[in-house]
DRENVOGU-772590 format. One record per residue: residue in one letter; x, y, z of N, C-alpha, C, O, CB in turn. Coordinates in pm, whole numbers, padded with zeros to 5 digits, always signed. Glycine has a CB too. Layout:
# DRENVOGU-772590
AXYZXYZXYZXYZXYZ...
***
This chain:
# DRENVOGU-772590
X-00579-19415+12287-00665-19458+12175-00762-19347+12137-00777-19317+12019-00742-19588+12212X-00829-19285+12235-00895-19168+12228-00828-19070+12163-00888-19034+12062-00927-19126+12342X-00748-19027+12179-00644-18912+12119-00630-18954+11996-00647-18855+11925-00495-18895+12186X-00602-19083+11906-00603-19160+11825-00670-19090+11719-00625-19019+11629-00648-19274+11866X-00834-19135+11761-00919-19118+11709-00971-18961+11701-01036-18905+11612-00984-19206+11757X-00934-18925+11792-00985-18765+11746-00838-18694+11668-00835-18586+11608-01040-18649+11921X-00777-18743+11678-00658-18700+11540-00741-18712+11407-00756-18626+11320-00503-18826+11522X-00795-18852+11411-00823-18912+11314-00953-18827+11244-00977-18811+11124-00841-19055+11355X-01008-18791+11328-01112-18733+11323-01127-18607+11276-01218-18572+11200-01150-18739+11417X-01018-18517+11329-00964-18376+11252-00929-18353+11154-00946-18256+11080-00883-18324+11282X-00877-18438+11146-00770-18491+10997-00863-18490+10895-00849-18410+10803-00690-18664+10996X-00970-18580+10897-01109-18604+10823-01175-18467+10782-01186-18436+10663-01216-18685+10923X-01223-18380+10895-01282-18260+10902-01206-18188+10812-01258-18115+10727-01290-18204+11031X-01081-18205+10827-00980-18093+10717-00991-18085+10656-01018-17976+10604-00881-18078+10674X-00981-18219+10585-00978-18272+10472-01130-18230+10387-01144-18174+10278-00948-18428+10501X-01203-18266+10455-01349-18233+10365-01367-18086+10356-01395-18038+10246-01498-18295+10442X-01354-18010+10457-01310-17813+10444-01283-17783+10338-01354-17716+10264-01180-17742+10518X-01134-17845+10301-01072-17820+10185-01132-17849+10070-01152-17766+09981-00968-17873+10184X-01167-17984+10067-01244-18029+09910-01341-17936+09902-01355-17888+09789-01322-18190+09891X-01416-17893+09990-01530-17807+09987-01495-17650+09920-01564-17587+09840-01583-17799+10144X-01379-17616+09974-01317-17496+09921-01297-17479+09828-01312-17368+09776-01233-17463+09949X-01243-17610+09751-01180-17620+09598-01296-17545+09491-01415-17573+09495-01156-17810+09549X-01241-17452+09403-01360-17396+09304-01348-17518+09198-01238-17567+09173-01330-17219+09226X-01455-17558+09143-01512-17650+09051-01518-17550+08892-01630-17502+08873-01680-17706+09122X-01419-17518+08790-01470-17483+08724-01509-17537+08607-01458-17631+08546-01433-17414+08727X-01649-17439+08565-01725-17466+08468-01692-17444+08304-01652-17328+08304-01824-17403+08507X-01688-17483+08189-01702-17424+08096-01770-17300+08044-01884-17292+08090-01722-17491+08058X-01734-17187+07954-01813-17099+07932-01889-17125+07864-01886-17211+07776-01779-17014+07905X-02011-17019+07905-02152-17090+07785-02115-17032+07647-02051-16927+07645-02349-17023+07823X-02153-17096+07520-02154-17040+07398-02182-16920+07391-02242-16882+07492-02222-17092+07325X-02161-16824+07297-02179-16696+07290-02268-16715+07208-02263-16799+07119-02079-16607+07262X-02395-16609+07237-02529-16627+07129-02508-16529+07031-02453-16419+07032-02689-16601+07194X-02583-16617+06923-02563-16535+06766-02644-16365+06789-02725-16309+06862-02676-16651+06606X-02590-16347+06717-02610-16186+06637-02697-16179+06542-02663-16197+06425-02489-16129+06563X-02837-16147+06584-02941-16195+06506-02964-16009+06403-03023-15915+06455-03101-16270+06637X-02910-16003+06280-02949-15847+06205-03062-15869+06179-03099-15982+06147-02875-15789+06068X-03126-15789+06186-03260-15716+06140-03281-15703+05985-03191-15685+05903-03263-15566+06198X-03420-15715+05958-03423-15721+05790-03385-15526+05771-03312-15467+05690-03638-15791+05707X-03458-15481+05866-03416-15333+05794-03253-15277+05791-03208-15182+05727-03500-15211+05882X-03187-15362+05875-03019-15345+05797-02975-15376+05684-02891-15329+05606-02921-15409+05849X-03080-15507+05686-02987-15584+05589-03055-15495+05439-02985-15462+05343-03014-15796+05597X-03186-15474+05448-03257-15392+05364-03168-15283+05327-03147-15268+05207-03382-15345+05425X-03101-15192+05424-03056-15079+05385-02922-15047+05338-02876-14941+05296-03079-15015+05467X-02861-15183+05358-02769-15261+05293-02756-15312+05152-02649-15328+05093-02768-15348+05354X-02877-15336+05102-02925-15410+04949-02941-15259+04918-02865-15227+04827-03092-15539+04927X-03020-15146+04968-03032-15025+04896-02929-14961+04877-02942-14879+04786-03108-14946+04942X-02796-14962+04940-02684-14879+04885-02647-14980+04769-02646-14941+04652-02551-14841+05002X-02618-15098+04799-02575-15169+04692-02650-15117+04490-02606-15091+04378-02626-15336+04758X-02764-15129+04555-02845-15129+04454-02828-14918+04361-02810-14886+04244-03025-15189+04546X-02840-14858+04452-02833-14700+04423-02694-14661+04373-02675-14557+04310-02865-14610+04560X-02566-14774+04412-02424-14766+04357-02456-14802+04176-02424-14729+04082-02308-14902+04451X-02539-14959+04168-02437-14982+04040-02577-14999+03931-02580-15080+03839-02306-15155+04055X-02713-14879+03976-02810-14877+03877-02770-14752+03840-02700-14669+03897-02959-14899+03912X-02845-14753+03696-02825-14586+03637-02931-14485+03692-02912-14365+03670-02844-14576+03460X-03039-14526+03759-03134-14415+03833-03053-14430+03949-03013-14536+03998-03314-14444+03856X-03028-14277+04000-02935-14238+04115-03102-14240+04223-03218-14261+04190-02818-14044+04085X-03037-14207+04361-03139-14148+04455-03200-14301+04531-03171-14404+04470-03273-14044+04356X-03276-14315+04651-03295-14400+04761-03365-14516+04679-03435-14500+04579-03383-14332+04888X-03335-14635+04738-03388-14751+04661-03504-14832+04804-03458-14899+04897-03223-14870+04592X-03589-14813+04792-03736-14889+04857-03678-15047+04885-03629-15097+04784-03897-14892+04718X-03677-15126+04995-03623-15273+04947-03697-15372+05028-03655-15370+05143-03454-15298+04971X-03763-15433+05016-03883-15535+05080-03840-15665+05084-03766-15701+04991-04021-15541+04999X-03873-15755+05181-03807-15912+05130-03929-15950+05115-04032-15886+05133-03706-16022+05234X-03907-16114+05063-04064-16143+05000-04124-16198+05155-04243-16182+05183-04074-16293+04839X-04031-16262+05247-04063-16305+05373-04016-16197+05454-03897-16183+05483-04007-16437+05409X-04140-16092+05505-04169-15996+05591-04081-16011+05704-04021-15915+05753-04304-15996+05625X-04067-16181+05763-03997-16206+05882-03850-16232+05884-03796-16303+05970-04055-16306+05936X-03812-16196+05826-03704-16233+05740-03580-16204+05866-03648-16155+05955-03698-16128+05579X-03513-16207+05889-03345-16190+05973-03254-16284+05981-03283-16403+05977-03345-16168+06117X-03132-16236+05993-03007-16330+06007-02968-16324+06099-02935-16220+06156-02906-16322+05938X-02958-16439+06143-02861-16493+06276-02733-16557+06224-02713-16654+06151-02939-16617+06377X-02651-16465+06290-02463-16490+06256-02410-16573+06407-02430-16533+06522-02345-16284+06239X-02357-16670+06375-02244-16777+06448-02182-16626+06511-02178-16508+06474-02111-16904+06317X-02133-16714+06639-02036-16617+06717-01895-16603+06612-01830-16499+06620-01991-16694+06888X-01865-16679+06544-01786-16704+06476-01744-16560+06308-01649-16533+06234-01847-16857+06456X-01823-16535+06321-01866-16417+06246-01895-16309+06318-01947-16212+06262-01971-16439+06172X-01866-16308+06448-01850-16214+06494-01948-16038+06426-01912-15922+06407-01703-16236+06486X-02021-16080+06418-02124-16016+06360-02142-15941+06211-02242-15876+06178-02142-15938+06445X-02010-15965+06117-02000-15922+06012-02035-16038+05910-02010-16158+05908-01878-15862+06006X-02122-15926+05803-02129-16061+05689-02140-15955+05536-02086-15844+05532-02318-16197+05720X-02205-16003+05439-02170-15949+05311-02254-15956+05220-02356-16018+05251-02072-15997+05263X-02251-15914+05117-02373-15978+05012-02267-15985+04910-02195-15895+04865-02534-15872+04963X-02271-16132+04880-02226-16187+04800-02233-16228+04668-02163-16300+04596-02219-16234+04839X-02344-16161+04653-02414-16162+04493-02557-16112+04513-02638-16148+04598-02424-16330+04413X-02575-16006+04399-02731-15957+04394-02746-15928+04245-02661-15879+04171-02770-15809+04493X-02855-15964+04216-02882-15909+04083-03073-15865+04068-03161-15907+04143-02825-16047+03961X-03086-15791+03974-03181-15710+04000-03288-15634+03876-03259-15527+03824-03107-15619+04072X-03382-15692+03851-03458-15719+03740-03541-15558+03738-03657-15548+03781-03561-15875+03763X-03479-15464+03694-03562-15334+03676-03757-15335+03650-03851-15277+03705-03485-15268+03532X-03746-15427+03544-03893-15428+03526-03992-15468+03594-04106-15421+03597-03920-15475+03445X-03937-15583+03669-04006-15631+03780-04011-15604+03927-04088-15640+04016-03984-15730+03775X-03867-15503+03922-03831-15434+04036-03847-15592+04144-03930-15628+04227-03951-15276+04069X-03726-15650+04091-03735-15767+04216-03586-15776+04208-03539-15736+04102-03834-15937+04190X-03513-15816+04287-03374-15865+04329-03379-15996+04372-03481-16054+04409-03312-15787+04436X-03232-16057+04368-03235-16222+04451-03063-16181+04447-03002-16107+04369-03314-16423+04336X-03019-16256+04558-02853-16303+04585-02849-16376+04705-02931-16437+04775-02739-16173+04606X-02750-16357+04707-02705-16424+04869-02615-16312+05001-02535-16222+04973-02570-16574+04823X-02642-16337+05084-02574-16325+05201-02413-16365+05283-02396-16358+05405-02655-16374+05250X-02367-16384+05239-02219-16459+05299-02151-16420+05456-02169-16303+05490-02088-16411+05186X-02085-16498+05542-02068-16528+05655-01968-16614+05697-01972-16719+05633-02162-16560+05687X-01854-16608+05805-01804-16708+05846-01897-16833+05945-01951-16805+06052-01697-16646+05905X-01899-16973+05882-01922-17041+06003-01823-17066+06088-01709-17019+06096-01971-17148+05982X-01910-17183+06184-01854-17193+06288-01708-17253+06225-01609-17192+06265-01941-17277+06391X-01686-17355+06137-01521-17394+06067-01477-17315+06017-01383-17346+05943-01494-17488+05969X-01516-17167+06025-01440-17061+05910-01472-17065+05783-01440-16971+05710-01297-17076+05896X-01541-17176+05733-01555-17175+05597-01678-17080+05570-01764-17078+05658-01571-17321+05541X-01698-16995+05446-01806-16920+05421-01963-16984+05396-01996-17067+05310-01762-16851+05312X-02027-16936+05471-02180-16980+05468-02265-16850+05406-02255-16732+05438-02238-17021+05638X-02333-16899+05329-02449-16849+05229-02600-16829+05289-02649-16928+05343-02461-16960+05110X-02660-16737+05285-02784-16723+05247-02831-16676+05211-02817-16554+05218-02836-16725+05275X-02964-16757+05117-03026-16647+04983-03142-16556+05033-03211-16567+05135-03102-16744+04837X-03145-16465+04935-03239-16323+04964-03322-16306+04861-03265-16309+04752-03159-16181+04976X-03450-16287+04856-03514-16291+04760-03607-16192+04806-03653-16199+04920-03555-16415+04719X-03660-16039+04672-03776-15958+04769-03792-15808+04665-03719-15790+04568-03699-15913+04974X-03852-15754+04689-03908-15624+04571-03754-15477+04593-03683-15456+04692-04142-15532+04656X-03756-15434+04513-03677-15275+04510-03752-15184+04406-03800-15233+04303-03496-15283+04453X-03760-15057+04434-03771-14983+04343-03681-14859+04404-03612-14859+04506-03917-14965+04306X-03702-14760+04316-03646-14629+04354-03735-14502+04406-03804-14433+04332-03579-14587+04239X-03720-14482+04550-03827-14384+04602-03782-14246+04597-03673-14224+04544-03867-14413+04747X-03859-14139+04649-03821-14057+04724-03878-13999+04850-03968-14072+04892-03804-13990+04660X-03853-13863+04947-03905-13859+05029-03987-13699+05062-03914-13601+05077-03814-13914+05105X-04110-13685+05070-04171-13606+04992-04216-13558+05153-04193-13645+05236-04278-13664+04858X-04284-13413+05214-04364-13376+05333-04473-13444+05280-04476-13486+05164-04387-13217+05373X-04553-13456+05352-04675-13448+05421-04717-13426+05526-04622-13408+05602-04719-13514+05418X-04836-13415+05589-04942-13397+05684-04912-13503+05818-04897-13624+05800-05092-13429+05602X-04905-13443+05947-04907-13578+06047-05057-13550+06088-05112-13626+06167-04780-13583+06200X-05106-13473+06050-05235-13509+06059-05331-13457+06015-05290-13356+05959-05263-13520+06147X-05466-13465+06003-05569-13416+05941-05592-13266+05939-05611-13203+06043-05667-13477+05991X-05592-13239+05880-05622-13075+05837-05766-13052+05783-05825-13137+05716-05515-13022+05709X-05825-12915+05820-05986-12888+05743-05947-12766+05608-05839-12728+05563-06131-12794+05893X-06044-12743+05585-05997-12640+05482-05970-12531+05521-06030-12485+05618-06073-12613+05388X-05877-12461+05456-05868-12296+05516-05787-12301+05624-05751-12194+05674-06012-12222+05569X-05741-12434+05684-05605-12450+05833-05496-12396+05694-05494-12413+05572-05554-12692+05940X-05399-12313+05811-05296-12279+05753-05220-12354+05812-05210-12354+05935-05265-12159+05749X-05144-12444+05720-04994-12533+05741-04883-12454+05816-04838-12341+05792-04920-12573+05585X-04856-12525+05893-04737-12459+05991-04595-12600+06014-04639-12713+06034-04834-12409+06186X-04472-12586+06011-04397-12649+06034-04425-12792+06113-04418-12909+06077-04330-12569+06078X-04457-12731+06225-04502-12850+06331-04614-12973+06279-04627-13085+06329-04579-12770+06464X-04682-12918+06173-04759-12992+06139-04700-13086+06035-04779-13169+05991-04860-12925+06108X-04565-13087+05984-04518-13219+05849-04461-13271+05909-04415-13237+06018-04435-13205+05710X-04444-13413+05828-04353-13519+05818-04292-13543+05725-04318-13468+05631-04390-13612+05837X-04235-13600+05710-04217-13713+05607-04284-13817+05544-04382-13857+05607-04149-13768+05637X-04257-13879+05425-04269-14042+05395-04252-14061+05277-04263-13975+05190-04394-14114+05425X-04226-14168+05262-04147-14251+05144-04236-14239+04984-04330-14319+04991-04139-14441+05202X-04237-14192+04894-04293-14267+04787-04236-14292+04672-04139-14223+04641-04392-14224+04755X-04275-14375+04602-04206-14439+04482-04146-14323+04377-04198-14212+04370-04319-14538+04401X-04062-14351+04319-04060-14219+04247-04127-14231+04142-04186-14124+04132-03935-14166+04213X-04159-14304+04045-04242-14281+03933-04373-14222+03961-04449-14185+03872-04261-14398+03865X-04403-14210+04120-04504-14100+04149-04495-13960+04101-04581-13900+04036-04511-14086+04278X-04355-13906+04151-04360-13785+04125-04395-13719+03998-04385-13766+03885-04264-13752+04156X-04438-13606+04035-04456-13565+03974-04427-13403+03933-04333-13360+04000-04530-13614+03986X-04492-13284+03824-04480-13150+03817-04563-13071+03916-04548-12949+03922-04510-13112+03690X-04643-13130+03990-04727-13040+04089-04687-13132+04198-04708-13077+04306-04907-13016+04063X-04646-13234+04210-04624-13257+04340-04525-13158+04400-04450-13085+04334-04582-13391+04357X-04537-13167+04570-04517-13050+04652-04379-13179+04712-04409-13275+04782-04682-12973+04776X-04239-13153+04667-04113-13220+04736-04062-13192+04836-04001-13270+04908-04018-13221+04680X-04090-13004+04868-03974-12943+04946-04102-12904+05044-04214-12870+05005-03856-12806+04866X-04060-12917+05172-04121-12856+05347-04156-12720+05275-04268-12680+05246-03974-12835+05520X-04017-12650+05252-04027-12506+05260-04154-12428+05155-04208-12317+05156-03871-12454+05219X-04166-12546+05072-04276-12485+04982-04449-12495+05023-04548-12444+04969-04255-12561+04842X-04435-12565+05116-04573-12618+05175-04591-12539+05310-04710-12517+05334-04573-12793+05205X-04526-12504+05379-04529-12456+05523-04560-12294+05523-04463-12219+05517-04378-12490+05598X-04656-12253+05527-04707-12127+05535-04865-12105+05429-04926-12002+05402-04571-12029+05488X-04889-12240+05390-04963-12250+05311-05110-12272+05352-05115-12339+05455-04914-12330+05244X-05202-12244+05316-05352-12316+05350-05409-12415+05328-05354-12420+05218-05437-12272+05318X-05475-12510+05329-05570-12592+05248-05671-12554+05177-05754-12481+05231-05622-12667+05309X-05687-12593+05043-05766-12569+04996-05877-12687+05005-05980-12639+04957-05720-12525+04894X-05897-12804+05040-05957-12897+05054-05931-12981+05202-05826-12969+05266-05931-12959+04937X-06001-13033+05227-05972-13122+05384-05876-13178+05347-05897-13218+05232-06077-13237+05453X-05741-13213+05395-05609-13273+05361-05653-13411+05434-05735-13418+05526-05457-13185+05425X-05594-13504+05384-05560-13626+05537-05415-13687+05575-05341-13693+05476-05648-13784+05513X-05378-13718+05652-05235-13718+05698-05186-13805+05646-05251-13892+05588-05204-13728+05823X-05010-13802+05657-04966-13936+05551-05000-13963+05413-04997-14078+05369-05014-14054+05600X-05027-13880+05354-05067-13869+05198-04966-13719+05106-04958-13603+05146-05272-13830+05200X-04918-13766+05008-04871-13701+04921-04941-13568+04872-05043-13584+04805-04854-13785+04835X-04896-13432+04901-04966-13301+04874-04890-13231+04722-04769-13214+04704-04942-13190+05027X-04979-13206+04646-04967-13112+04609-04988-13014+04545-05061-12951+04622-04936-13121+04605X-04971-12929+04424-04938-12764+04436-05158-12727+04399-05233-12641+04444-04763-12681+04244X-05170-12789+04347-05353-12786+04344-05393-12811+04478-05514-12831+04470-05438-12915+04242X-05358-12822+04597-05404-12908+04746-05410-12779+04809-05510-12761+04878-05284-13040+04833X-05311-12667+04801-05327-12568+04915-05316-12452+04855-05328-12460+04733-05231-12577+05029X-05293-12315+04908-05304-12221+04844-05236-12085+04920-05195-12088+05036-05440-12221+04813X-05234-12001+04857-05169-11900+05004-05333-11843+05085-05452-11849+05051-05042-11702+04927X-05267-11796+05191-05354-11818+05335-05415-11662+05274-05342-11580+05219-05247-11833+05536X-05559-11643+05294-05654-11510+05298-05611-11426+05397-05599-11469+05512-05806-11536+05327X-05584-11306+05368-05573-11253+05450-05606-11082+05405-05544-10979+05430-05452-11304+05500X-05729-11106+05329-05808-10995+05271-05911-11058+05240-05884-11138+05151-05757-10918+05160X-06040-11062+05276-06141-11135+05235-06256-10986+05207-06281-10874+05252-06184-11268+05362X-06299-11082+05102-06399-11038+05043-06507-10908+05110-06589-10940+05197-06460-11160+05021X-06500-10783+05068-06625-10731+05148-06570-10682+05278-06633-10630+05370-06742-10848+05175X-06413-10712+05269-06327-10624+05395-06336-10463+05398-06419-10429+05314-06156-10653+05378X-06281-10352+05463-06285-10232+05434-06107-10240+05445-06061-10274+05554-06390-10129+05537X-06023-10213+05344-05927-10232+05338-05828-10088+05301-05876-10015+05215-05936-10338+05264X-05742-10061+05340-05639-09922+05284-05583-09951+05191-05517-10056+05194-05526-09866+05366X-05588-09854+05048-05540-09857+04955-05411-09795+04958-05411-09682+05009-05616-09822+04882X-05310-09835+04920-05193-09697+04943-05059-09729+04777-05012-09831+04727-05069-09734+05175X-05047-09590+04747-04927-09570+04636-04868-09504+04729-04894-09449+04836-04944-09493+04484X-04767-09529+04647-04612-09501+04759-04548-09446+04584-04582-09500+04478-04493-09716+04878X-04470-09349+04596-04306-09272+04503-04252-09201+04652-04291-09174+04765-04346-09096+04327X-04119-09193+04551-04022-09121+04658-04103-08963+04678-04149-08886+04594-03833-09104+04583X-04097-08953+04857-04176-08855+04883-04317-08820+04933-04370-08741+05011-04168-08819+04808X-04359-08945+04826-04534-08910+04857-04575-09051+04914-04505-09152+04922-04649-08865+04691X-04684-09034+04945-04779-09140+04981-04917-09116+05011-04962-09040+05097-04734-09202+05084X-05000-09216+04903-05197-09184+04917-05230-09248+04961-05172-09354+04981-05305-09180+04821X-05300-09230+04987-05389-09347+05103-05548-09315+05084-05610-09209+05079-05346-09314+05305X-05587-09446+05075-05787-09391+05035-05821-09497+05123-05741-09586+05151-05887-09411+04831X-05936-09490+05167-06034-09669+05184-06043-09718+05097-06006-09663+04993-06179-09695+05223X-06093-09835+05098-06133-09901+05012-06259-10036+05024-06310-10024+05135-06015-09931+04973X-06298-10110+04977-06375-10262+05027-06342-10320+04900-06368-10290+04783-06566-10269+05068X-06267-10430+04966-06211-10578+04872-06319-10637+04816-06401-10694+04889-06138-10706+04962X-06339-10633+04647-06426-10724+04585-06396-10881+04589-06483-10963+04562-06433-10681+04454X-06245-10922+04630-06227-11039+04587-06139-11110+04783-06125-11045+04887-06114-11025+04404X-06116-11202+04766-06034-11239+04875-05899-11240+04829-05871-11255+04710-06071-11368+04933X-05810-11225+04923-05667-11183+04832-05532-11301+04932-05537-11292+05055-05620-10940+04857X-05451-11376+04884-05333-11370+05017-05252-11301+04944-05279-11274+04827-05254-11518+05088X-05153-11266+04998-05008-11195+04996-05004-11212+04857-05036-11313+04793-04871-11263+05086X-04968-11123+04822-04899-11124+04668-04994-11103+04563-04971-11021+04474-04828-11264+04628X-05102-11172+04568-05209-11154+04471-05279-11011+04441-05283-10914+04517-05310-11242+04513X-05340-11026+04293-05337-10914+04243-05523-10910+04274-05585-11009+04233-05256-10906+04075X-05610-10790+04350-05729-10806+04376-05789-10690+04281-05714-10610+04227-05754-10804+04527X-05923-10685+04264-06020-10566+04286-06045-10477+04415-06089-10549+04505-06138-10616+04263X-06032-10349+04453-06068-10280+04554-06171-10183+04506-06158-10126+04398-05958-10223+04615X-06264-10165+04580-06347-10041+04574-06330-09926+04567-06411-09918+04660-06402-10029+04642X-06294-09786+04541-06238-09715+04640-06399-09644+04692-06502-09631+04626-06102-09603+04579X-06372-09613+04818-06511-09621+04891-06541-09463+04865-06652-09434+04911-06508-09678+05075X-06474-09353+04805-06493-09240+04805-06572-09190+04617-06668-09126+04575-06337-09182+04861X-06468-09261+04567-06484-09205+04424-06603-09308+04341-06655-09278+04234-06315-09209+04340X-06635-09455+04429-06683-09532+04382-06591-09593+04232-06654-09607+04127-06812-09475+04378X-06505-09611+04233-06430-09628+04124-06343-09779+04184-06312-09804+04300-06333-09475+04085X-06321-09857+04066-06223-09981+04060-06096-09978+04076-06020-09921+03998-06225-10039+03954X-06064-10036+04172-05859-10007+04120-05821-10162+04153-05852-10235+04248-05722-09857+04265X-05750-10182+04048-05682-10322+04087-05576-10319+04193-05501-10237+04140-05614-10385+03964X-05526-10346+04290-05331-10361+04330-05326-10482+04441-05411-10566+04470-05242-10179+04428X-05217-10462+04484-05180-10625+04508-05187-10639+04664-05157-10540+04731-05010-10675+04447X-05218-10734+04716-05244-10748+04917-05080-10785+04900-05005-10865+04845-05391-10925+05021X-05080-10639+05009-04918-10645+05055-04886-10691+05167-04773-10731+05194-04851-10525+05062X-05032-10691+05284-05024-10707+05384-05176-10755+05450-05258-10789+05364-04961-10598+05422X-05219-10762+05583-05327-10800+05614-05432-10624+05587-05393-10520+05638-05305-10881+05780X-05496-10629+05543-05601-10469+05550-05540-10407+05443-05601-10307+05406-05593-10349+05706X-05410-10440+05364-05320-10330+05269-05322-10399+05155-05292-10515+05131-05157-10291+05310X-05378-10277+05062-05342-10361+04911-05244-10221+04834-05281-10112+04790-05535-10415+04789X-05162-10259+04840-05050-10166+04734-05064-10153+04577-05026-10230+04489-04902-10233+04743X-05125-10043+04572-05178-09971+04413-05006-09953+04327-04911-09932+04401-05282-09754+04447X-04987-09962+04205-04889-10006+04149-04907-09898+03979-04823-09822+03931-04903-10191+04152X-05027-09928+03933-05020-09907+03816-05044-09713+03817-05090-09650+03912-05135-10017+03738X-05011-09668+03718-05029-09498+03711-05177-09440+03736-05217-09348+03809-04988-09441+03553X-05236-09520+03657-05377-09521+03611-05443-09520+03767-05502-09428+03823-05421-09668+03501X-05417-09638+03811-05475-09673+03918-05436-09577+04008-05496-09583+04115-05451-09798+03954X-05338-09475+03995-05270-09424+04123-05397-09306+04070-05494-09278+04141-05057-09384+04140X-05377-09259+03963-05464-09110+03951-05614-09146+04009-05700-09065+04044-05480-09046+03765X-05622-09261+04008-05787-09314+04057-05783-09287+04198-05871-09213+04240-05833-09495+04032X-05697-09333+04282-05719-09327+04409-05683-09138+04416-05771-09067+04465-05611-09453+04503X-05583-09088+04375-05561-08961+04418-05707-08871+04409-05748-08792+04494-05441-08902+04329X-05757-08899+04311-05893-08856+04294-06032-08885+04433-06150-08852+04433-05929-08939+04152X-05985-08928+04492-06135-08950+04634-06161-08854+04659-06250-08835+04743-06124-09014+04788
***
């Protein structure tokens, strides 16, 4: 009877081992939506918009709700569309919709409503400048502005701004231009500076003291410190102003 029961008993133990072993499986959890960002979907409405207006170049695109994003069904697998936009120039406002598979496959809608215009993207300053700092590469950025800003003195291109001075305290993140800076001094006023004409062969050379401040290129007054006489010519270099005219050359040859 004993033997019986501890059969019986093993048998039991087995038995529960096993059930215990058995894997229980679970369903998979839903796959969570694909939430885009307004600045995709933004940069999305701006190609649309830069394709089928007659002003070419980057389109600015704002929604009217700042918080704005789409969340796509797993089912959509993260692709969706714009399914209609249309776009009021004067008011620079747009409205359409969004399109999407739902979860039945059938297409789901949502509307978009929010500002466009047409920008561009201009240097500026990353940061504060005093007067008389000479602009150096490291110092621009970028940033966005509307285009009906631009303008004939605004400054568009890096390359035209970068080697330049301030002529006024700049402040960063602000639109520069061609009245804002100036070329960099590099003859100031009351300097003792070398005058020099150059022809094939020869070359004069006098002192001189700069009546005016000069950068590169500009055309100054020099002293000449010998003859006491005026000669105009141009800062070729830092201390060098290059005499040009005939007149001016017989002036300096004369010290």
């Amino acid at each position: 009877m004993r033997k019986l029961l501890l059969a019986i008993s093993l048998a039991l133990s087995w038995l529960g081992i096993a059930r215990a072993d058995v894997a229980v499986s679970t369903p998979p959890a839903p796959a969570a939506p694909t939430i885009v960002s307004a600045d995709a979907i933004a940069a999305k409405i701006a190609d649309a918009l830069s394709a089928r207006l007659p002003v070419s170049g980057h389109y600015h695109v704002a929604f009217a709700d700042p918080a704005f994003a789409l969340s796509l069904p797993a089912a959509a697998q993260g692709h969706y569309q714009i399914a209609n936009l249309s776009f009021d120039a004067m008011r620079q406002a747009f409205a359409g919709n969004l399109s999407y598979a739902g979860a039945n496959g059938q297409p789901q809608l949502v509307g978009i409503v929010g500002t466009a215009y047409p920008a561009i993207e201009v240097p500026a300053l990353a940061h504060d400048v005093a007067i008389n700092d000479v602009i150096g590469p490291q110092d621009l950025m970028t940033i966005e502005l509307p285009a009906e800003r631009a303008s004939t003195t605004l400054i568009t291109n890096a390359d035209d701004l970068a080697g330049q001075a301030a002529r006024r305290p700049l402040r960063a993140r602000q639109p520069i231009f061609a009245f804002d800076v100036k070329k960099p001094v590099i003859v100031k006023k009351g300097e003792l500076v070398t005058l020099v004409f150059s022809l094939p062969g020869i070359e004069l050379t006098a002192a001189g003291q700069a009546l005016a401040d000069g950068g590169k290129g500009d055309v100054i007054a020099v002293l000449n410190a010998r003859s006491r006489r005026t000669i105009e010519g141009r800062v070729s270099a830092a201390g060098t102003v290059s005499v040009q005219t005939p007149t001016a050359s017989l002036a300096l040859a004369q010290h």
